[in-house]
C-alpha positions as CSV (number, residue, x, y, z in Angstrom):
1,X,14.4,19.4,3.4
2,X,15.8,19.6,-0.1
3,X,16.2,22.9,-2.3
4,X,13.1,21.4,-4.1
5,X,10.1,23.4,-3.2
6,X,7.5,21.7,-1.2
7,X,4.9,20.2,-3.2
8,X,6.8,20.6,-6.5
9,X,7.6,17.8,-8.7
10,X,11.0,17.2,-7.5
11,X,10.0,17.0,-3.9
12,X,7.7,14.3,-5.2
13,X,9.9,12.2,-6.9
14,X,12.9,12.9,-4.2
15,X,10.8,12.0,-1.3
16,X,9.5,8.9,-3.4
17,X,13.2,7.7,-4.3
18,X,13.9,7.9,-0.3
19,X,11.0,6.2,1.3
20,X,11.5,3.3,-1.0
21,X,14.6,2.2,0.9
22,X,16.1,1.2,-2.2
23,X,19.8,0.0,-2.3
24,X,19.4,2.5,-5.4
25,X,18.9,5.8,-3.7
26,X,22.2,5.3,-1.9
27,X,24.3,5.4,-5.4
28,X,22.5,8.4,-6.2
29,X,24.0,10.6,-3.6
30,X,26.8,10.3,-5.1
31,X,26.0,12.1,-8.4
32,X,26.2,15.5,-9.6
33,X,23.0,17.6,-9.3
34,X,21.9,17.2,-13.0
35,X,22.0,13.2,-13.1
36,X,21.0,13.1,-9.6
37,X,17.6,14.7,-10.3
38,X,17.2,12.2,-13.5
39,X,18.0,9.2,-12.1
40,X,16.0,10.0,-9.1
41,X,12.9,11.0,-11.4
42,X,13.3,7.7,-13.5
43,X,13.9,5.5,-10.7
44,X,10.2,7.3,-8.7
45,X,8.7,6.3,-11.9
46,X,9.9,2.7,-11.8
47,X,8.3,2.7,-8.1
48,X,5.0,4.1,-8.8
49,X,5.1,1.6,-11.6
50,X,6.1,-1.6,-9.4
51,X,3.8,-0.4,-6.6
52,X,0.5,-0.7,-8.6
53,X,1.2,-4.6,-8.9
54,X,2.9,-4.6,-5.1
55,X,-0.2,-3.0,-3.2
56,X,-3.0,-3.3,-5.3
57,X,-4.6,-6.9,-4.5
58,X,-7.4,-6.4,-7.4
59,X,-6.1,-7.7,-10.2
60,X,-8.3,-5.7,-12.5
61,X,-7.8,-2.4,-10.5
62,X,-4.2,-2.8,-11.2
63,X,-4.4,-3.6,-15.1
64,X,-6.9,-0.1,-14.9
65,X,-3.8,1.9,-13.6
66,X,-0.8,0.0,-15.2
67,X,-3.4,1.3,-18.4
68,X,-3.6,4.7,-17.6
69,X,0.3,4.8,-17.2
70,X,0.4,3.5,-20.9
71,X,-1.2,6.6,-21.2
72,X,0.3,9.1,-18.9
73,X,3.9,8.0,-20.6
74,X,2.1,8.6,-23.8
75,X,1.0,12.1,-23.0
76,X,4.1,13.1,-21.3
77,X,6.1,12.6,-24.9
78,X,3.8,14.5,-26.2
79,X,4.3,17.2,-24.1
80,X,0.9,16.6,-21.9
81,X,2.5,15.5,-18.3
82,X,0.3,15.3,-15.6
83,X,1.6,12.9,-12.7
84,X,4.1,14.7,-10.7
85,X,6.5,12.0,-11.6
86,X,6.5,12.3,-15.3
87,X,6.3,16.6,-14.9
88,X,9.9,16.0,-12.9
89,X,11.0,13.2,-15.7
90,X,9.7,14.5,-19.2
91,X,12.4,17.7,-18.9
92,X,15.3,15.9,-18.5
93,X,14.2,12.9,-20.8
94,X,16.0,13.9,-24.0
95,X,19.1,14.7,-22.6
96,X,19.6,11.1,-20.6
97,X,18.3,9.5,-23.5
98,X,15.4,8.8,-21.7
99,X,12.7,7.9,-24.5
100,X,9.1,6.6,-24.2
101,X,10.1,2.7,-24.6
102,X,12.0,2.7,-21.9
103,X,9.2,3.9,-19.4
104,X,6.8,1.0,-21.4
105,X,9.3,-1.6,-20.8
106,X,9.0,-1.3,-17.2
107,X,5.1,-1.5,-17.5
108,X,5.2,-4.5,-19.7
109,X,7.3,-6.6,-17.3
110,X,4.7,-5.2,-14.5
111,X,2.1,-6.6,-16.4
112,X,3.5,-9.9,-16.8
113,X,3.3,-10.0,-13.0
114,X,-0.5,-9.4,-13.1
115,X,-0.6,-12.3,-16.0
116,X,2.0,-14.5,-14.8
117,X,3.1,-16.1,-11.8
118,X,5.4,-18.9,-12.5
119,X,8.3,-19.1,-15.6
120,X,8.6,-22.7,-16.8
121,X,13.0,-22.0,-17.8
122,X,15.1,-19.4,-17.4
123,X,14.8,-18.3,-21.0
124,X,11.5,-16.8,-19.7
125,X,12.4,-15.7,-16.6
126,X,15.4,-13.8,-18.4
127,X,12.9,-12.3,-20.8
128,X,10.7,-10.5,-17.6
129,X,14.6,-9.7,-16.2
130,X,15.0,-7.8,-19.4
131,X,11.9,-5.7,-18.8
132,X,12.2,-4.8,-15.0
133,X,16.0,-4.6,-14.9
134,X,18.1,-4.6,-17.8
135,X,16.2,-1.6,-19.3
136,X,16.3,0.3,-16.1
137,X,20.1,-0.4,-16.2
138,X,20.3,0.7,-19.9
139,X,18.7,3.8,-19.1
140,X,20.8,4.7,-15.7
141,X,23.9,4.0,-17.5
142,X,22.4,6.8,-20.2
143,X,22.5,9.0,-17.4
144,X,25.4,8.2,-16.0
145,X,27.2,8.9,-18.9
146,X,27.1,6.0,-21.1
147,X,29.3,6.3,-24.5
148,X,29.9,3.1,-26.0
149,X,27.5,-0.4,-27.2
150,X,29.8,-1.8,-24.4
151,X,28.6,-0.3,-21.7
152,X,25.0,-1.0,-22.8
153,X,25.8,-4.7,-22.6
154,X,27.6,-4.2,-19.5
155,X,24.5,-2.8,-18.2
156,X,21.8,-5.3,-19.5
157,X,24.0,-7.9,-17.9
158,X,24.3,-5.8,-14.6
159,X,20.7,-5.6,-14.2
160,X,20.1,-9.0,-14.7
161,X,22.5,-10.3,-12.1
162,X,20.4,-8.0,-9.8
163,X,17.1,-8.9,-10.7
164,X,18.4,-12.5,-9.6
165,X,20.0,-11.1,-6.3
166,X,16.1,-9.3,-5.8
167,X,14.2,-12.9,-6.7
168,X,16.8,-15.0,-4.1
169,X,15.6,-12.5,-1.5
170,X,12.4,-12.2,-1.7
171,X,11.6,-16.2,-2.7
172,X,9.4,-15.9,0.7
173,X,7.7,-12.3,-0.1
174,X,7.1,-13.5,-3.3
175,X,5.4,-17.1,-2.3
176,X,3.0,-15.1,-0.3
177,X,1.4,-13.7,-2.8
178,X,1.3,-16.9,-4.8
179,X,3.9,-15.8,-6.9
180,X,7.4,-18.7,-7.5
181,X,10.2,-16.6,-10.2
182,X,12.7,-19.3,-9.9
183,X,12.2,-21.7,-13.2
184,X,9.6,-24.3,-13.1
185,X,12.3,-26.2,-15.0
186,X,15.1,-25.6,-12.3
187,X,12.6,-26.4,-9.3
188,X,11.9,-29.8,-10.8
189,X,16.2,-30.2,-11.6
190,X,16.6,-30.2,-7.4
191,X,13.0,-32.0,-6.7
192,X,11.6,-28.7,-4.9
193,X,7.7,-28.7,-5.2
194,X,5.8,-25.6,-6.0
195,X,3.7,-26.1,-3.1
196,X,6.7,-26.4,-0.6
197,X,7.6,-23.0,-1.7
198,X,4.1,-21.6,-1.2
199,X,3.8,-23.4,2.2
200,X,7.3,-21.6,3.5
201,X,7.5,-23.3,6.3
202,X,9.2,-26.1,8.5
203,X,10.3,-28.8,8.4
204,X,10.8,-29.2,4.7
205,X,11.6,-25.7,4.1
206,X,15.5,-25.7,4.6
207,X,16.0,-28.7,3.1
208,X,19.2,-30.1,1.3
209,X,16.9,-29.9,-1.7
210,X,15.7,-26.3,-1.3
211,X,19.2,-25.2,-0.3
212,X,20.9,-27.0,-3.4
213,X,18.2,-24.9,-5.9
214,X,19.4,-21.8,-3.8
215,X,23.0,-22.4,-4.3
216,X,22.4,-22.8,-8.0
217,X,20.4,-19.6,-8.6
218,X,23.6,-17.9,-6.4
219,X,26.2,-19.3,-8.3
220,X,24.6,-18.1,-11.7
221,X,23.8,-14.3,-10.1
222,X,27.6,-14.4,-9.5
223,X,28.7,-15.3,-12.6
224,X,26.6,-12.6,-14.4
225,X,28.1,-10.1,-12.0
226,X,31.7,-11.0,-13.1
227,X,30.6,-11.0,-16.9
228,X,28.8,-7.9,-16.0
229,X,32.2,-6.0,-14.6
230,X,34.2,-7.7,-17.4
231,X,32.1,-6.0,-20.4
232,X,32.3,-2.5,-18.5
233,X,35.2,-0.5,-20.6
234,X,37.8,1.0,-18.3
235,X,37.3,4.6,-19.4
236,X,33.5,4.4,-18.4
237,X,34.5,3.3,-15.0
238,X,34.6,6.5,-13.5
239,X,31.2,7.7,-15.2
240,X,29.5,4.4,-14.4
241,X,30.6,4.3,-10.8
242,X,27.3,4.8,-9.2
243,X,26.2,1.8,-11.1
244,X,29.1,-0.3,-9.7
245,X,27.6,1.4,-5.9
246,X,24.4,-0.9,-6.4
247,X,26.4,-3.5,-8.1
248,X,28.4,-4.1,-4.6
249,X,25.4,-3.3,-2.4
250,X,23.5,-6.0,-4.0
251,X,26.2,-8.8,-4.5
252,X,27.3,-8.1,-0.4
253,X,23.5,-8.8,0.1
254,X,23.9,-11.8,-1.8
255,X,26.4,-13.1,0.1
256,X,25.0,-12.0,3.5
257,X,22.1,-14.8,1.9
258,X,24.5,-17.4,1.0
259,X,26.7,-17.4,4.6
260,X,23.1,-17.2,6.3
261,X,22.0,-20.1,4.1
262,X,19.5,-19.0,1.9
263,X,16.9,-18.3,5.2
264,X,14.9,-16.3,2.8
265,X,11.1,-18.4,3.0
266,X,10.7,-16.8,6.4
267,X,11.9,-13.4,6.3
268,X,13.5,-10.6,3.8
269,X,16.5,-9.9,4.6
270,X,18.6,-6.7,4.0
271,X,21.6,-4.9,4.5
272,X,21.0,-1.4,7.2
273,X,21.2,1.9,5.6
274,X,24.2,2.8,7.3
275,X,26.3,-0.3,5.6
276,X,24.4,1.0,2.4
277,X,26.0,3.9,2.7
278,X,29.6,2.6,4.0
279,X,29.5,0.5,0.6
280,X,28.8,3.0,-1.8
281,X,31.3,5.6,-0.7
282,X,33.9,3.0,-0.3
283,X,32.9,2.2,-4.1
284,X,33.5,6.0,-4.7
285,X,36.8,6.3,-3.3
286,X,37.7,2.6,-4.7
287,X,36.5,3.3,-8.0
288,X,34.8,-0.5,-8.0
């Protein structure tokens, strides 16, 4: 058990942060206590967040709470917290940078999953990819360390090439609950139907087709990734390692997808906890 008392904010938030399974939480261990216990606290909040639009199947039961969030982040920032979460979050906010647009952001691009479930080009798939990711990456950077407009691109850019990595994996997940994130535009460029995807099974489902669109959506995650590492400034390296942690969990999981051939309709695939770990600390002693 950690120094957190039982039942205390902290707890909450910790034990939320492990149980995700989260490529994430693995990066974290890494950090000094301080940024540990933000990052941790942000990142519970993300998953509380997220979860309401995961496991809620009423679509108005989960606009109801995504609403009372709106209002829970509004009361925390003004110093009325009630959700364990934000009572762990709201101390440490100011001095992470942590402000009240950055918790909204991440329930905006929840709510564009209750009000959206296709994205006819990747302008507007980017523009979700903003919300979900590139915040959260602004705002770990903050706590990381983050000292120059650099960085912050660096981050943005980070966090989209993830987002990507997530929507590749879970194209099946994602189909069964009617949901398609890969561009309307781009499904049409390789000649893959909607309804194929929602199907997600043989025998067109590993098609030449399908495995062309999945090549193409790889090949873009990977460049973002190399413009991503390119923007970072070599004197935040150190201070932004834990971001470069995730960075290499999620691009080796990538790849795993790509050498497998994109098998992702039928199952979600994902690295074990102990390579999780193996990767990280070999980022740590590496530096990247």
């Amino acid at each position: 058990m950690s120094k957190a008392a039982a039942g205390s904010p902290q707890q909450y938030v910790q034990d939320k942060a492990a149980s995700s399974g989260s490529s994430f939480y693995y990066a974290f261990l890494f950090l000094p206590p301080p940024r540990r216990a933000a990052i941790t606290a942000y990142y519970a909040f993300c998953r509380e967040v997220d979860d309401v639009v995961d496991e809620v199947s009423d679509a108005g039961l989960a606009a109801t709470k995504l609403a009372w969030w709106r209002q829970e982040v509004q009361a925390a920032f003004d110093g009325r917290p009630s959700h364990p979460v934000m009572r762990a979050l709201l101390p440490l906010a100011a001095e992470h940078g942590i402000e009240a647009r950055h918790l909204t952001a991440v329930i905006d691009g929840c709510q564009m999953d209750l009000e959206q479930t296709r994205y006819l080009d990747f302008p507007g798939l980017a523009r979700y990819c903003h919300l979900v990711a590139g915040v959260v990456g602004e705002v770990a950077s903050n706590i990381f360390g983050r000292r120059s407009d650099a960085t912050l691109r660096y981050a943005h850019t980070l966090g989209l090439a993830m987002q990507l990595t997530n929507i590749i994996r879970d194209v099946g997940d994602d189909a069964r609950r009617g949901r398609i994130y890969l561009p309307v535009s781009e499904l049409q460029q390789f000649d893959v139907k909607a309804h194929e995807l929602l199907k997600r099974q043989a025998p067109w489902g590993y098609s030449d087709r399908f495995q062309a669109l999945m090549r193409f959506q790889a090949e873009r995650a990977h460049r973002l990734y190399d413009e991503a590492f390119a923007l970072l400034p070599d004197d935040e390296r150190q201070a932004q390692k834990p971001g470069l942690m995730m960075a290499n969990i999620y691009r080796t999981l990538l790849t795993e997808i790509e050498a497998g051939g994109f098998q992702v309709l039928h199952q979600r695939i994902s690295l074990t906890p102990l390579r999780k770990l193996w990767i990280a600390a070999r980022t740590h002693l590496r530096g990247r």
